[in-house]
C-alpha positions in Angstrom: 19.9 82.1 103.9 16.6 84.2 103.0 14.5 85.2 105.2 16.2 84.5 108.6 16.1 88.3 110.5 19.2 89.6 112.1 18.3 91.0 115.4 21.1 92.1 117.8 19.5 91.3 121.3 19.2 93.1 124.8 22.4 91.6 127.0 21.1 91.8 130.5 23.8 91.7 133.4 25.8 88.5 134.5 23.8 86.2 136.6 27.0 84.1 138.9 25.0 82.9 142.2 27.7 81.6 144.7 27.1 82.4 148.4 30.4 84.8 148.9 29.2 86.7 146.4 28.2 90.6 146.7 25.5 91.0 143.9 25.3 94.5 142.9 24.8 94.4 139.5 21.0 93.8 137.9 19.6 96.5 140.4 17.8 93.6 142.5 16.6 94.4 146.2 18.5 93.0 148.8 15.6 92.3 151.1 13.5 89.1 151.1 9.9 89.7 149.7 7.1 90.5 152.4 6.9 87.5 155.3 2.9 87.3 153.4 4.6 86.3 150.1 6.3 83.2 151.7 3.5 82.1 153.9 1.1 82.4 150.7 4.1 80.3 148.9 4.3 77.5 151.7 0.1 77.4 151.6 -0.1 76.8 148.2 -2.4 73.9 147.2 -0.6 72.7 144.3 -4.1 71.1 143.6 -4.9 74.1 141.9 -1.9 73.4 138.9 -3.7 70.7 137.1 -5.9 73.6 136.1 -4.8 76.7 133.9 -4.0 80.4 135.2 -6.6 83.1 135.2 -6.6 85.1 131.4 -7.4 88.0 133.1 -5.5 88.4 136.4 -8.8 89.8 137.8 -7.9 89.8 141.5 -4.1 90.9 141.1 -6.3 94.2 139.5 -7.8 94.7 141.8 -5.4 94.6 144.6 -3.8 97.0 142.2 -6.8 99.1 141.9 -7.1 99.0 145.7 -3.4 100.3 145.5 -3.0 103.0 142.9 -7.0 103.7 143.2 -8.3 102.8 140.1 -11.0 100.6 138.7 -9.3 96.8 137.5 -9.9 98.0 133.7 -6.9 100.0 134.1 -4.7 97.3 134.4 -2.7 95.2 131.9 -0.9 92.3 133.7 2.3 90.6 132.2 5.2 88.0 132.4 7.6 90.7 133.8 7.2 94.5 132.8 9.4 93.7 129.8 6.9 91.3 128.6 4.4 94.6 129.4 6.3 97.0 127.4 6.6 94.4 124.3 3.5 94.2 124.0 3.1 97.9 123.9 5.4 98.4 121.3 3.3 96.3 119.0 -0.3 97.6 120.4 0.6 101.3 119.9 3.7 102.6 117.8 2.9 101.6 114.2 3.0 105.0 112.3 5.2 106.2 110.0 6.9 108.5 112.1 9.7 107.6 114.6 8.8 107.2 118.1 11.7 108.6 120.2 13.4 107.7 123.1 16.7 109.1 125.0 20.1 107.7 123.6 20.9 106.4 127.0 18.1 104.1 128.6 17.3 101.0 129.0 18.4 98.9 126.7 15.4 96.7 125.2 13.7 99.7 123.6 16.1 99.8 120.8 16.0 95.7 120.5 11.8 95.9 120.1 12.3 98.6 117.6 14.6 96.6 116.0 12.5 93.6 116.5 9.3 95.1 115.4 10.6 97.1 112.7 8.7 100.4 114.4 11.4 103.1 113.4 12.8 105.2 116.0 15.1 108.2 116.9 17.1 108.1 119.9 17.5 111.6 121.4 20.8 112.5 123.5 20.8 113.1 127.1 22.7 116.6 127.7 26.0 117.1 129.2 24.8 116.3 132.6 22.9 113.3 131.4 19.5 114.2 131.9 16.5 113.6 129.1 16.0 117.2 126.9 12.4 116.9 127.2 12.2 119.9 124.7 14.0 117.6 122.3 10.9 115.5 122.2 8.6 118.6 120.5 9.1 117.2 117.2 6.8 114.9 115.0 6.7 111.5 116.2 4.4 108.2 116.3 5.1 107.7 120.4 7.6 108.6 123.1 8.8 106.1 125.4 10.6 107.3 128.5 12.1 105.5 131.8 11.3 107.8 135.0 13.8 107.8 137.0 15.9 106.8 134.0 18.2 103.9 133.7 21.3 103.6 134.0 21.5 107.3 135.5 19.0 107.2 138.1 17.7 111.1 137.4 14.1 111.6 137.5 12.4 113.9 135.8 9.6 116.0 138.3 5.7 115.4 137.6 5.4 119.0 136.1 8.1 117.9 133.4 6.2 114.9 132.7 2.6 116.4 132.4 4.7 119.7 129.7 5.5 116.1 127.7 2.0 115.2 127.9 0.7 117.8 126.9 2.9 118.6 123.8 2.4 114.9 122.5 -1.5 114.6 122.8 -2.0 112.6 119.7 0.6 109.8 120.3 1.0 107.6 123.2 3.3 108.7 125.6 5.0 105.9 127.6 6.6 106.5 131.3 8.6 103.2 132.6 8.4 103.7 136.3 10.4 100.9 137.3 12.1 102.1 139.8 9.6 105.2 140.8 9.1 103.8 144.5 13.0 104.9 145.4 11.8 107.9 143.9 9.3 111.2 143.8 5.8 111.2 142.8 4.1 108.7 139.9 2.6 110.1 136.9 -0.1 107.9 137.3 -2.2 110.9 139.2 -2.1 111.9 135.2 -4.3 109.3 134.2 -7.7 111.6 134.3 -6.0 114.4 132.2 -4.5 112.4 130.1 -5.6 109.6 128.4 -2.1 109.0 126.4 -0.3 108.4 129.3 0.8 104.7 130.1 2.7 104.0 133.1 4.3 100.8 133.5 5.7 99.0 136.2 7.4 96.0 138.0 7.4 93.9 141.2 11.1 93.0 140.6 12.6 96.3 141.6 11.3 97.8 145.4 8.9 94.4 145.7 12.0 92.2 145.6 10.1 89.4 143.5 13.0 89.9 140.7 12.7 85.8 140.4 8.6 85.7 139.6 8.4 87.8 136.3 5.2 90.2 136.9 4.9 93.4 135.6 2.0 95.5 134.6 0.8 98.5 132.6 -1.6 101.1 134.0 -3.7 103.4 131.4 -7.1 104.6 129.8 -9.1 101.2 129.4 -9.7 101.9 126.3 -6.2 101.8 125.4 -5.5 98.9 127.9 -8.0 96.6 125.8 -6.0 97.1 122.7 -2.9 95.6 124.6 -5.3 92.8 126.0 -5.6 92.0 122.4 -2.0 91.8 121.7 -1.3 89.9 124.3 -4.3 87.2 123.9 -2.8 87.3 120.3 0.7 85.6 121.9 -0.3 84.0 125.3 -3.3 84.9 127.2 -1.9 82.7 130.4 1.3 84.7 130.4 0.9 85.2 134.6 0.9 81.6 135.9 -1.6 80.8 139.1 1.5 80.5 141.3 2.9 84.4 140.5 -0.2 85.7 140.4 -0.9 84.4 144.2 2.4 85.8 144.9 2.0 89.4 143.7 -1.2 89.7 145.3 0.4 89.2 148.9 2.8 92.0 147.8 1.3 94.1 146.5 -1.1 94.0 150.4 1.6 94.4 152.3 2.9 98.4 151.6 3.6 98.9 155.1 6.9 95.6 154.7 7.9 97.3 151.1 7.8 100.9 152.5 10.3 100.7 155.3 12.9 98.6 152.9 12.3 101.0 150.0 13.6 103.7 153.3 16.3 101.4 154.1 17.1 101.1 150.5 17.2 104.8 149.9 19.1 105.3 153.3 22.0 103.3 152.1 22.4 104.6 149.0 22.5 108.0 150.2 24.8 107.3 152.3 26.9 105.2 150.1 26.4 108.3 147.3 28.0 110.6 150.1 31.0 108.4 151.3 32.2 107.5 148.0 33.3 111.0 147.6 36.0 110.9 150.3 38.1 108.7 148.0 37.4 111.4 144.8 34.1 109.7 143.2 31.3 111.3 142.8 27.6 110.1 141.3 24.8 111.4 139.6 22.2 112.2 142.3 20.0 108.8 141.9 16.2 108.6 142.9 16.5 104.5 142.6 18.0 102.0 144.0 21.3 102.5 142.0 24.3 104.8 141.8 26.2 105.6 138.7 30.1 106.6 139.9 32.7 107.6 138.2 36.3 109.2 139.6 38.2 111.3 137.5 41.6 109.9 138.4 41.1 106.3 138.0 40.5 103.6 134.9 36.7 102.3 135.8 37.4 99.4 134.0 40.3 98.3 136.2 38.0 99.2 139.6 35.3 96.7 137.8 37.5 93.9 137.4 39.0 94.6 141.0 35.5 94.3 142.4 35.0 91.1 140.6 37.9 89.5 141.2 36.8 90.3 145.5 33.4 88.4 144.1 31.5 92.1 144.5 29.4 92.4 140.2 28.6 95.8 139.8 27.7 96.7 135.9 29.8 98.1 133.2 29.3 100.0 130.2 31.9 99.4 127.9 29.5 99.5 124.7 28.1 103.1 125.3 31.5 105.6 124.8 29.7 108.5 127.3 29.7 105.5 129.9 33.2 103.9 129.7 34.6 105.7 132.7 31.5 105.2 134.8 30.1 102.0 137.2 26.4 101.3 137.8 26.6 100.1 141.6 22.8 98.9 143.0 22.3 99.7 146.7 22.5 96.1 148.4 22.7 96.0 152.4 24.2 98.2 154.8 26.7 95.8 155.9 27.4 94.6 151.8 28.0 98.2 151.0 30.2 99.1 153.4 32.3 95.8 152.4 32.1 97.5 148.5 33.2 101.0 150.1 36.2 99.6 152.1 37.3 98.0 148.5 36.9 100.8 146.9 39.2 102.8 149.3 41.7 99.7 148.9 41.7 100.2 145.5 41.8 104.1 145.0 44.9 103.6 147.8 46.5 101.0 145.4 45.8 103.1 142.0 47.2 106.6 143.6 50.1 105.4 144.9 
């Protein structure tokens, strides 16, 4: 029929929920949010729902201003950072020329150029996966890039970042730091310099409120407005009362978030080094994820394994440079050394 577009969609990982079950495979945190978000939850006056959410988010800003120390007109608030980044797309890459982004990312940039009909040119990583930045020294109408990048978990260092900025001062560069609190310095000390740069980020990822869908973009307010605009164009009460409440009391309380981000990072360190006793190895992550691979064993096979012992880690089979490799997120101590002792099971099975 005419007129109907044909769109192939992002396909997010399997959400089972059973109590048995080992949950590794949608990169969630493994800790409960802050003991502050569930005793702002329980004191809730659900008085307050009769009315409708804030249209600017004007105290989550500031919290966030408080954090990141910046004035609230920095700040775009959103229904989840993908809802952020959406809107982004449509606010600034409409030129001609292709925006560009790495061949192996996440996965919804290539649905909302799709969806938006911005053309793009995905750039591939090099042989050790890691983004070419000097690839990206070409014409283009924006650059979009995850740092630490997904599903590798490699991070490119400030100085990289700022050589990006600088080369692309006419376009808007986006950095998706989604995962850039298991991980080195933000670019968001870039801000000043660099009035191109937006940085977006979550509260699903280190702030373990995967379940509450808020996510926000941080840039020049000048460019900020314009994604105000877009997003008063769709649904100006995107962040409901309840979330924003929520965010707020996480986005206080670094000191909880801090020492499970160290927890986080502890384990997967350690899970990164032990894997190697049973001939795996991983790309050295700065998230809260390990991408494995062994070069003696059918990855596939190990993913079904893992299922069938109710343990959902993410597979690739779509991307050919992945199909031997596992995306494992860092749960608990005491889940991963559950996945490790399977693991061994199964390499001991397989080798025989």
């Amino acid at each position: 029929m005419k007129g109907i577009r044909n769109i192939t969609p992002y396909i997010p990982g399997e959400q089972p929920n059973y109590p048995a079950m080992i949950k590794l495979n949608t990169n969630e945190n493994p800790y409960p949010p802050s003991p502050n978000v569930a005793k702002v939850l329980k004191q809730f006056e659900t008085e307050q729902l009769k009315r409708y959410s804030s249209i600017d988010n004007l105290s989550l800003k500031k919290a966030l201003g408080i954090k990141h120390g910046l004035s609230p007109d920095h700040f775009l608030i959103g229904n989840g950072s993908d809802e952020v980044l959406a809107f982004c797309f449509l606010a600034f890459f409409n030129s001609q020329d292709p925006i560009l982004f790495p061949d192996i990312t996440y996965g919804f940039y290539k649905v909302w150029a799709n969806l938006f009909k911005v053309p793009f040119k995905e750039l591939p990583l090099n042989n050790d996966f890691e983004i070419a930045l000097d690839d990206y020294k070409q014409i283009n109408g924006g650059i979009i890039i995850a740092n630490p990048n997904a599903p590798t978990g490699l991070f490119k260092p400030l100085a990289e970042i700022e050589a990006l900025l600088e080369e692309n001062k006419d376009v808007i560069v986006i950095i998706d730091e989604a995962y850039i609190d298991f991980a080195d310095q933000s670019a968001v000390v870039l801000l000043e310099t660099y009035p191109n740069l937006v940085v977006i980020r979550t509260l699903s990822k280190s702030s373990s409120l995967a379940g509450l869908r808020v996510g926000y973009a941080i840039g020049n307010p000048k460019y900020i407005q314009v994604v105000e605009s877009i997003k008063s164009s769709f649904n100006p009460y995107s962040v409901d009362i309840i979330a924003e409440n929520l965010a707020i009391a996480a986005v206080e309380d670094e000191k909880y978030y801090a020492q499970i981000t160290r927890n986080i990072c502890k384990t997967r360190d350690w899970f990164a080094k032990n894997i190697e006793t049973f001939g795996f190895s991983s790309l050295i992550s700065q998230t809260n994820f390990v991408l494995l691979t062994h070069p003696n064993l059918t990855i596939e096979t190990l993913y079904h394994y893992l299922e069938a012992k109710d343990v959902f880690v993410r597979y690739f089979p779509k991307i050919e440079r992945l199909t031997n490799y596992l995306r494992v997120s860092i749960g608990t101590q005491e889940e991963m050394e559950k996945v490790l002792r399977l693991m061994s099971d199964f390499v001991e099975i397989n080798e025989q």
